[in-house]
NUSEGU-163342 format. One record per residue (C-alpha): residue number from 1; chain; x negated, y negated, z negated. Coordinates in nm, 4 decimals, decimal comma. Each point is the difference from the previous one (the first is absolute). Layout:
MARGU  nr kette        u        v        w
MARGU NUM     A        X        Y        Z
...
//
This chain:
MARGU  nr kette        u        v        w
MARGU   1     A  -0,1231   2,2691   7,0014
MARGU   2     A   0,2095   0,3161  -0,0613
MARGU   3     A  -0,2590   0,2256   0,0459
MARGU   4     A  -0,2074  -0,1629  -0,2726
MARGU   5     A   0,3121   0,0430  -0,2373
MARGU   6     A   0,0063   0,3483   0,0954
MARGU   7     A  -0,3476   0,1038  -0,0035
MARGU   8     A   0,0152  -0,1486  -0,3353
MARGU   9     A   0,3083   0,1909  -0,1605
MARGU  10     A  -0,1341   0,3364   0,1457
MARGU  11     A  -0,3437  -0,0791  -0,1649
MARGU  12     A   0,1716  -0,1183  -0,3710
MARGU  13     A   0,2187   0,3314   0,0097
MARGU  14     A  -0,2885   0,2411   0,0801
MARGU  15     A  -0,1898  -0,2491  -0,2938
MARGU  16     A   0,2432   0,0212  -0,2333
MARGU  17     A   0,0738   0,4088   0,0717
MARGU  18     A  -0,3271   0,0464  -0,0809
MARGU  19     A  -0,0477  -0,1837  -0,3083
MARGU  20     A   0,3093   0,1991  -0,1248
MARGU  21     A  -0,1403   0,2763   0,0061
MARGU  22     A  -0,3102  -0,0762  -0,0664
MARGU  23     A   0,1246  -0,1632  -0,3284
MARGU  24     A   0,1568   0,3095  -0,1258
MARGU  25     A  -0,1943   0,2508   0,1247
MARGU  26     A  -0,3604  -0,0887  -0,0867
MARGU  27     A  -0,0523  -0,3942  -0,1049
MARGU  28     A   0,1982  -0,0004  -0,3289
MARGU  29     A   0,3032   0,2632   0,0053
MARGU  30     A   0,2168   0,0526  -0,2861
MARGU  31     A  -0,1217   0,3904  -0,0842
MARGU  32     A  -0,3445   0,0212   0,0464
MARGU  33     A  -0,0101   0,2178   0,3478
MARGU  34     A   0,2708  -0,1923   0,1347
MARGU  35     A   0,3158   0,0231  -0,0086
MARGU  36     A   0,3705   0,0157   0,1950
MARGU  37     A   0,0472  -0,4007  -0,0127
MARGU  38     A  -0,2110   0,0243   0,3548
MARGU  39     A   0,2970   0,0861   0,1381
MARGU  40     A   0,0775  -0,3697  -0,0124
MARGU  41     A  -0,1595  -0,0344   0,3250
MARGU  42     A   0,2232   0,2317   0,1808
MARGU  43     A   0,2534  -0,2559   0,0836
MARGU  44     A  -0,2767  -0,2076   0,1646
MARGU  45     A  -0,0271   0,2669   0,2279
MARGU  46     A   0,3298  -0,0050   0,1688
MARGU  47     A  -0,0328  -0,3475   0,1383
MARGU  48     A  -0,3321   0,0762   0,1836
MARGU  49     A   0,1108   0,1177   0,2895
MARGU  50     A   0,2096  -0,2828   0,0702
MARGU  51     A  -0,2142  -0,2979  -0,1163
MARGU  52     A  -0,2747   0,1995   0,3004
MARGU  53     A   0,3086  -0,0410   0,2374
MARGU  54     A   0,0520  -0,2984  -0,0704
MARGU  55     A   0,3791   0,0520  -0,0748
MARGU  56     A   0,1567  -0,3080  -0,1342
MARGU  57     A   0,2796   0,1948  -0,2104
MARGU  58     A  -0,2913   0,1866  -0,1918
MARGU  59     A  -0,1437  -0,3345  -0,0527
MARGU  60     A   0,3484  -0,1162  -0,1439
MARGU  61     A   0,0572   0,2649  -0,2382
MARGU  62     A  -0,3847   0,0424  -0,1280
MARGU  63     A   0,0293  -0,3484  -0,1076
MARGU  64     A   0,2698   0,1312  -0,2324
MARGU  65     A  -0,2450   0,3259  -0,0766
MARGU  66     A  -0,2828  -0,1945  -0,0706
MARGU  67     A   0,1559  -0,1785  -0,3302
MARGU  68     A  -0,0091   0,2789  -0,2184
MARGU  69     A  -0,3718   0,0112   0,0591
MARGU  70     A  -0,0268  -0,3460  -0,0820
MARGU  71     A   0,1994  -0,0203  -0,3525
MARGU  72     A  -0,2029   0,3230  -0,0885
MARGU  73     A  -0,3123  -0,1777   0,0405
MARGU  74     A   0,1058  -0,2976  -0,1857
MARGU  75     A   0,1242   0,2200  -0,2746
MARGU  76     A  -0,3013   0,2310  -0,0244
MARGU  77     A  -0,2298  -0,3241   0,0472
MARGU  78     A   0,1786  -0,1306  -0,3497
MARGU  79     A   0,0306   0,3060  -0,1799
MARGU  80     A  -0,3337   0,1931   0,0944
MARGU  81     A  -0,3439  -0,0534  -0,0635
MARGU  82     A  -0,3307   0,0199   0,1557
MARGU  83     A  -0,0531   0,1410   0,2996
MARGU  84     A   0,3739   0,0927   0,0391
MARGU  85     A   0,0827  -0,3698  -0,0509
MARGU  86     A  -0,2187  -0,1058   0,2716
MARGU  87     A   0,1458   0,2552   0,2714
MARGU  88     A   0,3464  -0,1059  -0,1225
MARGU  89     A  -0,1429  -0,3028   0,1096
MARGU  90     A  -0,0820   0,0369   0,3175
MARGU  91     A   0,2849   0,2059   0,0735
MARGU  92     A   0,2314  -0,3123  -0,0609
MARGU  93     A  -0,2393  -0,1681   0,2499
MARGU  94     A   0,0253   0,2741   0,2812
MARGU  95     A   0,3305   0,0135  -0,0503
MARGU  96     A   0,0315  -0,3843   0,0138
MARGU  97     A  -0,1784  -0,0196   0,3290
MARGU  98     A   0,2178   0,2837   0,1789
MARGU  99     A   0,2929  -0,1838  -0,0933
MARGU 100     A  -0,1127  -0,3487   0,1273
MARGU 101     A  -0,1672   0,1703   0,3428
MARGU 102     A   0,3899   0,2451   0,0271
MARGU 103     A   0,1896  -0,3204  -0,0598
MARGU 104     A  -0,1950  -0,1623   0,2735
MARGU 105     A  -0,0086   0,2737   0,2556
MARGU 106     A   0,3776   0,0040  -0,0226
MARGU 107     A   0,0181  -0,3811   0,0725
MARGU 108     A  -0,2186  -0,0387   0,2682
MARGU 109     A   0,1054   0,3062   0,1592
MARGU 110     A   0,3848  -0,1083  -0,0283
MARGU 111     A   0,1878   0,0764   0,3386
MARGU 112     A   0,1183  -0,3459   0,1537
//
């Protein structure tokens, strides 16, 4: 059962990298051309490693990470419209699901 839990964070952290950037840099950026908000997704980057590895402390503290991706969604998904409203929305989504699938891992993996 872990390994679905883990399979499953890596996946909605690679997801939710990508729709970062892919938000700001092409989809519907702030300047037209893109712009230094991107580098939002740099923090996503750090835990990577350690979700692969299957580290339990990265799991821990990405849990934490992973919240200030999920109140930015909800506030760009009240505050933004169009297209930008319906990334913010599934960023709050992705973000969501990594928790739920981190907050799992950690349980199940628990050392007895």
């Amino acid at each position: 059962m872990s390994g679905l839990f883990r399979a499953s964070a890596a996946v909605l952290l690679v997801a939710l990298t990508v729709l970062c950037l892919a938000w700001e840099l092409w989809l519907a950026p702030l300047r037209p051309g893109g712009s230094l908000v991107a580098l939002k997704a740099l923090p996503l980057a750090f835990p990577l490693r350690g979700i692969f590895a299957g580290r339990r402390y990265t799991y821990q503290w990405s849990s934490l990470l992973i919240l200030a991706y999920f109140a930015e969604g909800v506030t760009r998904a009240w505050s933004d419209r169009g297209i930008s409203q319906q990334l913010a929305v599934v960023e709050v989504m992705l973000s969501a699901a990594y928790f739920a699938a981190v907050i799992a891992y950690v349980r199940v993996s628990k050392p007895a």
